[in-house]
C-alpha positions as CSV (number, residue, x, y, z in Angstrom):
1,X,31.4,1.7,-12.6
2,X,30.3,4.9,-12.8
3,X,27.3,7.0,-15.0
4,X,26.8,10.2,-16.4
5,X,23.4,11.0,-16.3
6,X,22.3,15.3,-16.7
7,X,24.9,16.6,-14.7
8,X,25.4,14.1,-12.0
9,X,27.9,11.5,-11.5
10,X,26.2,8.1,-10.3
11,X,28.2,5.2,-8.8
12,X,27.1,1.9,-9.9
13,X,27.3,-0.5,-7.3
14,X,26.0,-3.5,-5.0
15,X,22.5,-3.9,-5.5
16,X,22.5,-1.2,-8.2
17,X,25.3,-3.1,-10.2
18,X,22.7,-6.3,-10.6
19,X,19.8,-4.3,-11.1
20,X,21.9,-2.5,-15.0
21,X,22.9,-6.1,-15.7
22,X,20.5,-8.3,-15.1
23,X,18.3,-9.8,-18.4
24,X,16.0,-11.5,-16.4
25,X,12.3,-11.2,-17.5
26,X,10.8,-10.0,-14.0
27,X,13.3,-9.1,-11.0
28,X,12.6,-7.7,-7.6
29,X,15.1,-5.3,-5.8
30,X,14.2,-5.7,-2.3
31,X,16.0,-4.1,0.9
32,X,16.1,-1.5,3.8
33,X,14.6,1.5,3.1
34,X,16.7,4.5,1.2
35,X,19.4,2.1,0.0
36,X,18.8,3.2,-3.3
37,X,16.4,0.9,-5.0
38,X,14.1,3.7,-6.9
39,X,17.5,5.6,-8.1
40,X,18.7,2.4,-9.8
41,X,15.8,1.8,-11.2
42,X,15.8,5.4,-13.1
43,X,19.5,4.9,-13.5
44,X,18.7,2.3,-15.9
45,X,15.3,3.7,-17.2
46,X,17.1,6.9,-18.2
47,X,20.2,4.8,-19.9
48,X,18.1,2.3,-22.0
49,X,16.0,5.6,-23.5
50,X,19.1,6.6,-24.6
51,X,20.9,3.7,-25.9
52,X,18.3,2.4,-27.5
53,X,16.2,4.6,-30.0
54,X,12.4,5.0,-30.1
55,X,12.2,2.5,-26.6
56,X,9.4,2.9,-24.7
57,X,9.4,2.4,-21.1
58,X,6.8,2.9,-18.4
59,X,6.9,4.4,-14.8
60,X,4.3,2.9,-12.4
61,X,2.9,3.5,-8.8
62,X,-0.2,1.9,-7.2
63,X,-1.3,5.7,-7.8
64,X,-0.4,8.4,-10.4
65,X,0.0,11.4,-7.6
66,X,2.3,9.0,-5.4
67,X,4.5,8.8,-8.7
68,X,4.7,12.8,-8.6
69,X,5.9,13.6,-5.4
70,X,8.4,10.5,-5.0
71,X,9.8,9.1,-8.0
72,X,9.0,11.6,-10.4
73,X,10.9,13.9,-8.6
74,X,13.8,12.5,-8.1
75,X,13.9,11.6,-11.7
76,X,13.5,15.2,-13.0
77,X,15.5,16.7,-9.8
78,X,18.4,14.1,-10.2
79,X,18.9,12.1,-13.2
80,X,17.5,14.7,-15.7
81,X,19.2,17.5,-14.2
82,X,20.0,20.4,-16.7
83,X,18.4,19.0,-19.6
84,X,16.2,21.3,-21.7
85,X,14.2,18.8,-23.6
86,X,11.4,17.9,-21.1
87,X,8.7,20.9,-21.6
88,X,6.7,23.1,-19.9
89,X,4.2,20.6,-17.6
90,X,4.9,19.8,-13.9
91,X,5.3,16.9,-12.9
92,X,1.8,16.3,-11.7
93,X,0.6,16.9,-15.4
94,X,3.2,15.7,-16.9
95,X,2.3,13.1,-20.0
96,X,5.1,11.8,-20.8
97,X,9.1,12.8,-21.1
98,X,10.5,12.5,-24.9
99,X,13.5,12.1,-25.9
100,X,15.3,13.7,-28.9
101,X,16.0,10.0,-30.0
102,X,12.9,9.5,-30.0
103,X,12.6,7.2,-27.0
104,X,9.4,7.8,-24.7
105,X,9.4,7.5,-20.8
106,X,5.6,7.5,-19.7
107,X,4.6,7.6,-15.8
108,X,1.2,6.0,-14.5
109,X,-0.9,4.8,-12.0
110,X,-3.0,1.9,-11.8
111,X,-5.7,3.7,-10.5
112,X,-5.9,5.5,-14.1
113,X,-4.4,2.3,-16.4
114,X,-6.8,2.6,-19.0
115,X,-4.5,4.7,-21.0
116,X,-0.9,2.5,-19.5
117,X,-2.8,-1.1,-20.3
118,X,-3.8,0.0,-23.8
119,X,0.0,0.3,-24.5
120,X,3.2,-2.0,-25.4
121,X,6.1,-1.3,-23.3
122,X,10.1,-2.3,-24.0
123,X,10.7,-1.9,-20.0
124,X,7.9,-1.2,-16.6
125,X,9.7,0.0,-13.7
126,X,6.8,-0.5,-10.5
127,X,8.0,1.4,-7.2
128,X,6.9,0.5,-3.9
129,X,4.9,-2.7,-5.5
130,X,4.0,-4.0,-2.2
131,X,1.1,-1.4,-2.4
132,X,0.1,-3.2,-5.6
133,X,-2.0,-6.7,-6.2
134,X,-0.4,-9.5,-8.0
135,X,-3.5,-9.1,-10.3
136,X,-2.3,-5.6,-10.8
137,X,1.6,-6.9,-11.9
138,X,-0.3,-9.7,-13.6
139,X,-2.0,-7.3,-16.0
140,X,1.1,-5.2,-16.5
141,X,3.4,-8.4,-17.9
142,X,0.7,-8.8,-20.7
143,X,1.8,-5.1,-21.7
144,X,5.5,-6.5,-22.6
145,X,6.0,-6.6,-25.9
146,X,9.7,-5.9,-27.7
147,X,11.1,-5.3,-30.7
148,X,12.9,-1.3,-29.9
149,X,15.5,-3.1,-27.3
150,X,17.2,-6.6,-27.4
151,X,14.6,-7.9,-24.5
152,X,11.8,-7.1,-22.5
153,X,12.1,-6.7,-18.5
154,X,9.4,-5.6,-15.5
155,X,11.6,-4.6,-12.5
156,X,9.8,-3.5,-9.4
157,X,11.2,-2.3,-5.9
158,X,10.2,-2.4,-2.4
159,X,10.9,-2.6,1.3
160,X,9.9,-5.9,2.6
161,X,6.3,-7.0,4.1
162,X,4.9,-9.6,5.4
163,X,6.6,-13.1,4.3
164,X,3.3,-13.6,3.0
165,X,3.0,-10.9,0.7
166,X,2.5,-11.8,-2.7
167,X,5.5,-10.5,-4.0
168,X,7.8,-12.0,-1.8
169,X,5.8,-15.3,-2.3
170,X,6.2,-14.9,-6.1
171,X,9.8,-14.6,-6.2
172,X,9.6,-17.8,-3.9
173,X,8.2,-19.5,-6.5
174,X,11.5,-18.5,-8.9
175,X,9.0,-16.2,-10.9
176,X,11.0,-12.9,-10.6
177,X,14.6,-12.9,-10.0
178,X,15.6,-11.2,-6.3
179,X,18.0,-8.6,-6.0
180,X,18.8,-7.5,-2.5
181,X,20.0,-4.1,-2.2
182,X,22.1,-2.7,1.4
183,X,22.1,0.6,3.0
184,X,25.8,-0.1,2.2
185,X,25.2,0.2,-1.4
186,X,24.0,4.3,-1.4
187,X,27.1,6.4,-1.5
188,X,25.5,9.1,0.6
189,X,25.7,6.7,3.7
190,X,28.6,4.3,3.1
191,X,31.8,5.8,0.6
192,X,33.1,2.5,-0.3
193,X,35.4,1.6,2.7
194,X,33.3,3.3,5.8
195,X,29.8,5.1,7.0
196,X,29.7,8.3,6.2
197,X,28.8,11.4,8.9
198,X,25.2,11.5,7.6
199,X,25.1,7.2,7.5
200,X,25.9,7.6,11.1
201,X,23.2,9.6,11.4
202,X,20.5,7.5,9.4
203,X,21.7,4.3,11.5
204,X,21.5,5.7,14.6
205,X,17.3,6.6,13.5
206,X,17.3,2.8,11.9
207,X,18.3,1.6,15.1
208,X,15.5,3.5,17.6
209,X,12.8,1.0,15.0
210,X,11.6,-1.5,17.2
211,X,10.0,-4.6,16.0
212,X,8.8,-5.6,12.7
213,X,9.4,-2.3,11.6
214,X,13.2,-2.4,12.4
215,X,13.1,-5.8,11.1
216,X,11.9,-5.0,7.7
217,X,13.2,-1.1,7.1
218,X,16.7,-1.4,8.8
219,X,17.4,-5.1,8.4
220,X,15.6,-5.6,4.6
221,X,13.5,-8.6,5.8
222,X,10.4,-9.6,5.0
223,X,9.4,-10.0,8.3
224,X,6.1,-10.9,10.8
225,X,5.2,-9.2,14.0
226,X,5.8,-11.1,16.9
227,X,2.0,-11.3,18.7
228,X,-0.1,-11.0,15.6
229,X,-3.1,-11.1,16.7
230,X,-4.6,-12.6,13.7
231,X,-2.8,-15.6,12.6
232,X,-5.6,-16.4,10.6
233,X,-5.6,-13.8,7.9
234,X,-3.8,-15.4,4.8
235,X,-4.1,-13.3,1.6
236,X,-4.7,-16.2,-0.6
237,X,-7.5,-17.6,1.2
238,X,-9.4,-14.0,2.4
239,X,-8.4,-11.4,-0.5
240,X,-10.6,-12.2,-3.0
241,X,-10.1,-10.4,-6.7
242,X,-14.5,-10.0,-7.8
243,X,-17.2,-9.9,-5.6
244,X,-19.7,-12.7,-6.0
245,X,-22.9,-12.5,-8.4
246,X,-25.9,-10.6,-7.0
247,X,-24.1,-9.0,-3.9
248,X,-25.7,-5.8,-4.5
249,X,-28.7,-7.1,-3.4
250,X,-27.3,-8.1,0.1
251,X,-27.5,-6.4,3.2
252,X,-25.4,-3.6,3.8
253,X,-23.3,-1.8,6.6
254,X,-20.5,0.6,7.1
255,X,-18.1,1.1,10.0
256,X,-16.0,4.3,10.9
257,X,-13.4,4.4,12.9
258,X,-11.9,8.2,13.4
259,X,-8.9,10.0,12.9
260,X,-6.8,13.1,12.2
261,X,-3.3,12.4,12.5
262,X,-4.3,8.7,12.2
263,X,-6.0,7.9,9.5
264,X,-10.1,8.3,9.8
265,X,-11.5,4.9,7.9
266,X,-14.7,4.1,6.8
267,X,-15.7,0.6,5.6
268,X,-18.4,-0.6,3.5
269,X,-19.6,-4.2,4.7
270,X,-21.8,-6.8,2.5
271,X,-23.3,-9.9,3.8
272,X,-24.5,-12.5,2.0
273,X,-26.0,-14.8,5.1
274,X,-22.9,-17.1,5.5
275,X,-20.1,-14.6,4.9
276,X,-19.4,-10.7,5.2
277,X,-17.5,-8.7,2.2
278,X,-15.7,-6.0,2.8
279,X,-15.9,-4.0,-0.6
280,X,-15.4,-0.6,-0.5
281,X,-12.6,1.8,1.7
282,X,-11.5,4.8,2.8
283,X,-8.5,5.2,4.9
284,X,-7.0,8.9,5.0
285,X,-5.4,11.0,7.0
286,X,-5.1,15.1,8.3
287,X,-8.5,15.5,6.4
288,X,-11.4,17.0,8.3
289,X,-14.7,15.6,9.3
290,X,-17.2,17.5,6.9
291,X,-14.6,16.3,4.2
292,X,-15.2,12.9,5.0
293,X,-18.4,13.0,5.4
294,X,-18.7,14.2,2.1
295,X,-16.4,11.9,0.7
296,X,-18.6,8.8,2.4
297,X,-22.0,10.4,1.1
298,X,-20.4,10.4,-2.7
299,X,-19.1,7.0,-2.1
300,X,-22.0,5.5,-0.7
301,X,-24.3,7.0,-3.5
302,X,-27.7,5.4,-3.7
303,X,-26.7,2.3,-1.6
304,X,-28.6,1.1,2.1
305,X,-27.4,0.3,4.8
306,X,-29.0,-1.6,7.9
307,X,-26.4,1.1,10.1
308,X,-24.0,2.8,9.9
309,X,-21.7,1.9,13.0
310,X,-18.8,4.5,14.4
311,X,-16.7,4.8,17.3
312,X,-18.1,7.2,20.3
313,X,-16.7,10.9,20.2
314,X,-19.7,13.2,20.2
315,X,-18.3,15.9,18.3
316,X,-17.2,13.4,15.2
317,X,-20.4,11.8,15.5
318,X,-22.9,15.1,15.2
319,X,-20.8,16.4,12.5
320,X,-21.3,13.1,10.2
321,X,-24.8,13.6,11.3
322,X,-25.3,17.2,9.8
323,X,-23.8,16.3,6.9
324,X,-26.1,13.1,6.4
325,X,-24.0,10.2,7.6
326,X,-26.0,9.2,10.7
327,X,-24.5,6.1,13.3
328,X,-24.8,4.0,15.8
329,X,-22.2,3.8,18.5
330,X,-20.0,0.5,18.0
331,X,-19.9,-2.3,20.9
332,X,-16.3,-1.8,22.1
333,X,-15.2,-4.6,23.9
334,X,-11.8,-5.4,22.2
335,X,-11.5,-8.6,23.5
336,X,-14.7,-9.6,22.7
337,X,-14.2,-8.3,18.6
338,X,-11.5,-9.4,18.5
339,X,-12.6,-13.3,19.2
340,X,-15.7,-12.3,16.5
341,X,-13.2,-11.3,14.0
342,X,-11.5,-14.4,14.5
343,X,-14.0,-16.6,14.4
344,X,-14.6,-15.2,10.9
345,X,-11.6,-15.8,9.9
346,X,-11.0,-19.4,10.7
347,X,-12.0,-21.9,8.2
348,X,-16.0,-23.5,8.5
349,X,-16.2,-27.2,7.9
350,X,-16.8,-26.4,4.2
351,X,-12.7,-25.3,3.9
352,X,-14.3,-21.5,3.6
353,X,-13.7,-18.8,6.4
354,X,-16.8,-16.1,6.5
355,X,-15.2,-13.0,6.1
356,X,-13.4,-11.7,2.7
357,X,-11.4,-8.9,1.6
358,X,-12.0,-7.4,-2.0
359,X,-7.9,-6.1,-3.1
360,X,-9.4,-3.6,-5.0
361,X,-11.8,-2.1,-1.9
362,X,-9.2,0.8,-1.8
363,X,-10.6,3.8,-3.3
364,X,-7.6,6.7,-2.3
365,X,-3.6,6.8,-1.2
366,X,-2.9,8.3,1.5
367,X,0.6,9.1,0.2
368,X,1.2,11.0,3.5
369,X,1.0,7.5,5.2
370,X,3.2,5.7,2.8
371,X,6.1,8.0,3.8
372,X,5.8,7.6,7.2
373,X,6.3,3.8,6.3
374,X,2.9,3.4,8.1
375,X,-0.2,1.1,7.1
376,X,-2.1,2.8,3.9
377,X,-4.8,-0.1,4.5
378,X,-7.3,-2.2,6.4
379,X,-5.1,-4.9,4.9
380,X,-1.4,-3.7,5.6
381,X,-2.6,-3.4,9.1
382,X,-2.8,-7.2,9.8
383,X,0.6,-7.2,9.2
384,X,1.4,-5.3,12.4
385,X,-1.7,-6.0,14.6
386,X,0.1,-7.3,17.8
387,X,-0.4,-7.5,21.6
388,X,0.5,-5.4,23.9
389,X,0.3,-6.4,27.8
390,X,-0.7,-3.7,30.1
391,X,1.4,-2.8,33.0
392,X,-0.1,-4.4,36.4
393,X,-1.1,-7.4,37.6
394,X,0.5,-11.1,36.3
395,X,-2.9,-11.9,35.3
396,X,-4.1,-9.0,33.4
397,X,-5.5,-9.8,30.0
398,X,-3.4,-9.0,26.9
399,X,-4.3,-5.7,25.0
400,X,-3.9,-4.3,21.5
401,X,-0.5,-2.4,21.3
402,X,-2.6,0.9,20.9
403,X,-1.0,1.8,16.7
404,X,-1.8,1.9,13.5
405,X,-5.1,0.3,14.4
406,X,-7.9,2.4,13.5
407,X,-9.1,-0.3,10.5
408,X,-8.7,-3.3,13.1
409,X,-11.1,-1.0,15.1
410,X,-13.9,-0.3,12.5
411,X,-13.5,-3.9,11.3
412,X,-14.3,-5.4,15.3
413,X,-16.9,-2.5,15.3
414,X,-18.7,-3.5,12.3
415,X,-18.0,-8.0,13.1
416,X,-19.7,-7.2,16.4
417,X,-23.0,-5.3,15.3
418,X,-23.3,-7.8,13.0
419,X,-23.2,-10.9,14.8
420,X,-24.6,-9.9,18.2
421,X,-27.5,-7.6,16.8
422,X,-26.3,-4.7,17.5
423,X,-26.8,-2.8,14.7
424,X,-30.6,-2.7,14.2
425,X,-30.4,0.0,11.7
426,X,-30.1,4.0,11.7
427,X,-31.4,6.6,14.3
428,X,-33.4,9.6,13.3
429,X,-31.9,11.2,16.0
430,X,-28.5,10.5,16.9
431,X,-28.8,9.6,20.7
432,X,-25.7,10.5,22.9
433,X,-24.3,8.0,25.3
């Protein structure tokens, strides 16, 4: 099977073939990465708004500039190629594409859904959805409504996560219908019969993943690390949706952890007496210092904090310090934060662990981290937290593999100051070490 779609010729098959004829209400196409799961999606996006008159259909990332520079692009550069309908906006601006039937095809973000929630849609297509909350799909299902196409349908895509993830979990459940799709299905690496030249190519950079990142992006599963660290942390018990009642009150701290390449991450820390909140943030990349620190400062706005507590390079730390974000060098014994983290983690003798995760503590993409397939989050990070012995002696103690870490850091930093008094508040005058 085969569609005409602008000027291109697209080949309906495997994965993609399920995803034009399924009917079921909410489906997940799942796989290895680049096997095709987003074109599909906008295969069928782009046929439905023309078979079906005055249709409206949504397009949805965690976050409206992510949509731009992936999916929207490919949309405009492939699918719609040649048309002359579309308009004048770029994509970053762009409101909305119309069709001269009078379909609609609107792209969003749920960091803006005011406008995107206040809708009814015929169809919502959600890309990369492990970067969304199930509350998040939650909200979007209420925003089904028909009556412009014979049924409604949400159909998200994604590389696999943790076998925990909530979206793996729901389909479990037999809430959303699975759809795997194979590298073998994308007609740019496999024709049909064999692998072509630039497959060969892409396999032979699948195969030098190690790990849970092989596991998930070459082999489509949803897949743990082997050595997690924190075998603990389970979503359903740690993420929590609302803070509780009269936490602004509580004492406060925030923990940085620095980065240029790797991300630099802040987080904002509340404790209540018997458990610690992390509500607020910031994880970005290739931004420097003063822009942080003035990205923390806005942030932060009138808050207090007890400290403010940071990992050691002098440099970072004065420049924070001229721009008002003044710390206190973090305790760094690994082993030793790590065992605190832990302990928080684990369940009291009340069923409750003392440390909890807001899902909406987020406040920015890094979008350059999402397509390196690398954490984007203090949360995504579990997920690949693992040991890592040093080479030596038989009995030398197990160590962090030294990656995608730099939340796991700022979260021991902050445990630590916390629950061994180490953070007794800010300096006037930053004192070097």
């Amino acid at each position: 099977m085969t569609t005409t779609t602008g000027n291109i010729y697209y080949v309906v098959r495997g994965g993609a073939r399920e995803v034009f004829d399924t009917r079921a209400p909410e489906v997940l196409i799942e796989g290895p990465t680049r096997t095709g799961k987003t074109r599909s999606l906008l295969e069928k996006c782009h046929a439905v708004a023309l078979k079906y008159p005055g249709s409206r259909q949504l397009l949805l990332r965690k976050t409206r500039a992510s949509m731009s520079e992936s999916v929207l692009q490919l949309y405009e550069d492939e699918i719609l190629a040649g048309v002359t309908w579309m308009g004048h906006a770029n994509r970053t601006h762009r409101d909305a594409y119309r069709y001269p039937n009078g379909s609609i095809v609107v792209p969003g973000g749920m960091d803006h859904s005011d406008k995107i929630m206040s809708s009814e849609w015929d169809r919502i297509y959600s890309f990369e959805w492990t970067e969304a909350t199930e509350h998040d799909h939650e909200k979007c299902i209420t925003r089904l409504s028909g009556g412009r196409t014979p049924f409604c349908q949400m159909m998200s895509d994604c590389n696999p996560s943790a076998p925990s993830h909530w979206l793996n979990q729901r389909a479990l459940r037999g809430q959303m219908q699975r759809i795997t799709s194979r590298l073998e299905d994308n007609p740019r690496w496999h024709d049909g019969k064999n692998w072509t030249p630039a497959g060969l190519e892409y396999l032979k950079i699948l195969d030098g993943m190690t790990g849970v990142r092989r596991a998930r992006f070459k082999d489509g599963k949803w897949a743990t690390a082997d050595g997690l660290i924190y075998e603990e942390f389970d979503p359903a018990v740690h993420v929590i949706r609302t803070m509780p009642d009269g936490w602004k009150g509580w004492r406060k701290y925030r923990a940085i952890d620095f980065g240029f390449n790797d991300p630099f991450v802040c987080l904002w820390i509340a404790d209540s007496g018997e458990a610690l909140y992390v509500y607020r943030e910031w994880y970005m990349s290739r931004r420097i210092t003063e822009d942080h620190a003035k990205r923390i400062i806005q942030l932060s706005g009138n808050e207090e904090y007890v400290a403010t507590v940071s990992d050691h390079a002098r440099d970072t730390r004065e420049t924070l310090h001229r721009h008002g974000v003044h710390t206190t060098p973090a305790e760094k014994d690994i082993r030793a934060g790590i065992d605190a983290v832990r302990a928080r983690l684990v369940k009291g003798g009340d069923g409750k662990p003392r440390i909890y995760f807001l899902e909406s503590a987020l406040v920015e993409y890094d979008a350059e981290m999402q397509q390196q397939k690398r954490p984007t989050c203090l949360r995504e990070e579990f997920d690949s937290y693992v040991w890592a012995k040093k080479p030596g002696d038989r009995g030398q103690k197990e160590e962090p593999y030294d990656a995608d870490n730099h939340a796991m850091d700022a979260l021991r930093y902050a445990v630590m100051a916390i629950d061994t008094g180490g953070a007794g508040g800010y300096v006037g005058v930053i004192e070097w070490d």
